[in-house]
TIRO-2110 file (N, C-alpha, C; in Angstrom, 1 decimal):
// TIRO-2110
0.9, -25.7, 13.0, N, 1, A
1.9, -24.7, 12.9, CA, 1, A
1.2, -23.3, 12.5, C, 1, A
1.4, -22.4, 13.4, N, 2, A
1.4, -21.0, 12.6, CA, 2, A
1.6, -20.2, 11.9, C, 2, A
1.4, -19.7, 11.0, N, 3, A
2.0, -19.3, 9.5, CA, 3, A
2.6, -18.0, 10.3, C, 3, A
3.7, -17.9, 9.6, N, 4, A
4.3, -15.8, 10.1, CA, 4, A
3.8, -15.0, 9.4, C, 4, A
3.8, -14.3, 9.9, N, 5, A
2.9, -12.6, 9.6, CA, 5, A
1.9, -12.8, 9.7, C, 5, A
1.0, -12.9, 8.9, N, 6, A
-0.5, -13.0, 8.6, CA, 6, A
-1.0, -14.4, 8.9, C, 6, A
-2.0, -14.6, 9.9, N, 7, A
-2.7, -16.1, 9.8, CA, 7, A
-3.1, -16.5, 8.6, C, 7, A
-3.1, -17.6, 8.5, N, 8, A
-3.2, -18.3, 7.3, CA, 8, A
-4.9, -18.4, 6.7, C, 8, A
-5.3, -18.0, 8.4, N, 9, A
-7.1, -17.7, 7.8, CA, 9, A
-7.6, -17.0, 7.7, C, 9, A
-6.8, -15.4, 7.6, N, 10, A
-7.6, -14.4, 7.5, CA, 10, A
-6.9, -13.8, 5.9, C, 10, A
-8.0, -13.3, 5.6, N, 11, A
-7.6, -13.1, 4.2, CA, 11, A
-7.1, -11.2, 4.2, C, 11, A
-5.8, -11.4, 3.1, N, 12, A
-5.8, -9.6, 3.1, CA, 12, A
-6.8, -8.6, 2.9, C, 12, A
-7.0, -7.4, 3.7, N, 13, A
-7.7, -6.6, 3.4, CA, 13, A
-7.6, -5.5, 2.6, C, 13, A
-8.7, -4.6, 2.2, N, 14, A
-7.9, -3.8, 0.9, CA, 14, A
-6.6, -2.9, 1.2, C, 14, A
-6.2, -2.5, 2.6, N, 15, A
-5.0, -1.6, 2.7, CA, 15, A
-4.2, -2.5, 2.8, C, 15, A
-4.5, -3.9, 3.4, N, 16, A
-3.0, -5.1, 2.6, CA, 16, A
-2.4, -5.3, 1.1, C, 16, A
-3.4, -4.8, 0.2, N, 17, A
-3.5, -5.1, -0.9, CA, 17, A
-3.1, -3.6, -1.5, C, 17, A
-2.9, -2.4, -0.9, N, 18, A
-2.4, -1.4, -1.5, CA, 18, A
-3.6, -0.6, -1.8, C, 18, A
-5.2, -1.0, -1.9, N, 19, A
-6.4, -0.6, -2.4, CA, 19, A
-6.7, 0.5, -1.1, C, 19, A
-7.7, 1.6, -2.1, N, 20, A
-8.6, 2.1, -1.3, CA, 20, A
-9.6, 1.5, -0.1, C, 20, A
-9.6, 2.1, 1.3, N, 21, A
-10.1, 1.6, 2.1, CA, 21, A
-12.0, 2.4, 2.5, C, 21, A
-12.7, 1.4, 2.7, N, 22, A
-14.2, 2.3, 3.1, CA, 22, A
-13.7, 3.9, 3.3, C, 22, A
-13.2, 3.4, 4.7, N, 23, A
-12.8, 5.0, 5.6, CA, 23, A
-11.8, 5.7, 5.2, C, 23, A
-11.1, 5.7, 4.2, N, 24, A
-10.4, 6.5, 3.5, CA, 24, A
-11.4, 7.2, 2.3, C, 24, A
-12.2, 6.7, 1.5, N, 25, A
-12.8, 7.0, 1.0, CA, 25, A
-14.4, 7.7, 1.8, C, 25, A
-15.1, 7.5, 2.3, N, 26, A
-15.6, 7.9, 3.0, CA, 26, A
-15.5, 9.3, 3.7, C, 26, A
-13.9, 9.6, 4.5, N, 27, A
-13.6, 10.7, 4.7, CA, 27, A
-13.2, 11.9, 3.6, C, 27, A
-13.0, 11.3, 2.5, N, 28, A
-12.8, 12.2, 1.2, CA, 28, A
-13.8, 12.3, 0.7, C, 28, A
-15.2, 11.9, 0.7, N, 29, A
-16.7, 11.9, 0.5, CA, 29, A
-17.0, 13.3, 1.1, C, 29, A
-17.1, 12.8, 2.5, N, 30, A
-17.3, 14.2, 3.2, CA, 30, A
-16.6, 15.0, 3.0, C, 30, A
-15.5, 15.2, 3.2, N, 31, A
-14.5, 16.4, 2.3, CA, 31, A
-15.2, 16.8, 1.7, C, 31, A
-15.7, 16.6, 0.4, N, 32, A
-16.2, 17.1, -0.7, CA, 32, A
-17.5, 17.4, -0.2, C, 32, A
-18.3, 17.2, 0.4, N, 33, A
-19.9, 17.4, 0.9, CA, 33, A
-19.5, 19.0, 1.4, C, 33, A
-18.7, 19.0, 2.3, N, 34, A
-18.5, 20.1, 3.5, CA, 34, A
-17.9, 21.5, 2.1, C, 34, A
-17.0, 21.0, 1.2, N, 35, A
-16.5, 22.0, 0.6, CA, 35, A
-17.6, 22.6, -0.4, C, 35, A
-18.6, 21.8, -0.4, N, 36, A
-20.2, 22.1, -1.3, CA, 36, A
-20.9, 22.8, -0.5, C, 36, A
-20.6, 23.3, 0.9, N, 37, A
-21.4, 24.3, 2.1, CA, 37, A
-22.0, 23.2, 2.6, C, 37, A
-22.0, 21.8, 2.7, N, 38, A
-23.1, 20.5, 2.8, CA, 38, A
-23.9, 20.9, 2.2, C, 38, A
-24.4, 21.2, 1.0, N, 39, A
-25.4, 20.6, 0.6, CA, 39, A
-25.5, 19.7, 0.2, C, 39, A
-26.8, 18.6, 0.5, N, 40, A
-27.4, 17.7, -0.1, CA, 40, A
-27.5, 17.4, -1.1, C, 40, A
-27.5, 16.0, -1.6, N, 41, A
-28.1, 15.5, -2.9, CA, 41, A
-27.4, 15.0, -3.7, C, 41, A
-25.8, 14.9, -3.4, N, 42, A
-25.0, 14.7, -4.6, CA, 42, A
-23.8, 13.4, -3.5, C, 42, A
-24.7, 12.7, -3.5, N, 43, A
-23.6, 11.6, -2.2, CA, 43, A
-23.1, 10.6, -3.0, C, 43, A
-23.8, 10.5, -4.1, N, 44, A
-23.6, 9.9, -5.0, CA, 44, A
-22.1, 10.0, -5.9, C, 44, A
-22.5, 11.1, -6.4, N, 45, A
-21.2, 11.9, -6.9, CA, 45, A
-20.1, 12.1, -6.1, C, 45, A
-20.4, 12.3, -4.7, N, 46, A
-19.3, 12.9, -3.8, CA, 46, A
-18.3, 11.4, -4.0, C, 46, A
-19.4, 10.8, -3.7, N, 47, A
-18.4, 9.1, -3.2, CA, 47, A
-17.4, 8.7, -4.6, C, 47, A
-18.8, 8.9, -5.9, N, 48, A
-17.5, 8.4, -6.7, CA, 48, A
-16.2, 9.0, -7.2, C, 48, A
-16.2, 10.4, -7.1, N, 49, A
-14.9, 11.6, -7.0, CA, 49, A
-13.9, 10.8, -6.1, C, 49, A
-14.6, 10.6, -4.7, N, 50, A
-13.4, 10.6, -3.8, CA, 50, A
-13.1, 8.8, -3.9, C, 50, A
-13.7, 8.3, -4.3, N, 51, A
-12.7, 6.8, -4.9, CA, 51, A
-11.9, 6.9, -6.0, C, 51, A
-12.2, 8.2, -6.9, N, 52, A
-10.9, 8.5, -7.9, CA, 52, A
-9.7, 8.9, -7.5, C, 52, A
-10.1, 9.8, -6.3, N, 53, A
-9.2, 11.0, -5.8, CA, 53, A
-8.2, 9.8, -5.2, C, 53, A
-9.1, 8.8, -4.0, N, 54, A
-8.2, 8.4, -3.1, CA, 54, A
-7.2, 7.0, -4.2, C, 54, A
-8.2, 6.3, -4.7, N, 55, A
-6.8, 5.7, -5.8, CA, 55, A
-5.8, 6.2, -6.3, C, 55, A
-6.1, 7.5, -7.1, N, 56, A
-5.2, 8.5, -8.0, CA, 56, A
-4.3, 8.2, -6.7, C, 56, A
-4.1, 9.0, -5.9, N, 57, A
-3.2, 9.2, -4.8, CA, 57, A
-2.7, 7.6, -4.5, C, 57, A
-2.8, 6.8, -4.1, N, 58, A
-2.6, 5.8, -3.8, CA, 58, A
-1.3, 5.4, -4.9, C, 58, A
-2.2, 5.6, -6.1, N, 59, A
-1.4, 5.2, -7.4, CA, 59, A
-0.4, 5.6, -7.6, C, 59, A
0.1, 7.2, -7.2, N, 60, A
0.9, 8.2, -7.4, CA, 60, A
1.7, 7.3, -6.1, C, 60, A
2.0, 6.9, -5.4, N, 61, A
2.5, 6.4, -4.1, CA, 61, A
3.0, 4.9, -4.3, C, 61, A
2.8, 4.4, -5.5, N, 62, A
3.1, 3.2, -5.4, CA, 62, A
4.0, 3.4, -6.7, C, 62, A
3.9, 4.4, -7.8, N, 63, A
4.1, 4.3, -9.0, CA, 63, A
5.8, 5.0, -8.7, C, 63, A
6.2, 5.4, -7.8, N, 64, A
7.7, 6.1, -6.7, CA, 64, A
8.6, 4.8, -7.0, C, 64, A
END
């Protein structure tokens, strides 16, 4: 038998789960690089900003 909605063997992914996704975060990374003129060196920092940024928001969206 086939389970409804979701196969029964594939497990949820983080935007099933309401979580931040790579490419959500990723594109908010760069955001922040490009608004720096690109400069280099801070990819580190960029990424962890934009996993705050894109949760915060996420959060704000669920919390309605």
């Amino acid at each position: 038998m086939i389970a409804s909605g979701m196969d029964a063997l594939e497990a949820p992914t983080p935007a099933d789960r309401g979580e931040a996704t790579h490419d959500e975060i990723a594109a908010e990374a760069y955001s922040l690089f490009e608004g720096r003129g690109g400069q280099h060196g801070d990819d580190v920092g960029d990424w962890l900003a934009a996993e705050q940024m894109v949760r915060a928001r996420r959060q704000g969206r669920t919390d309605r």
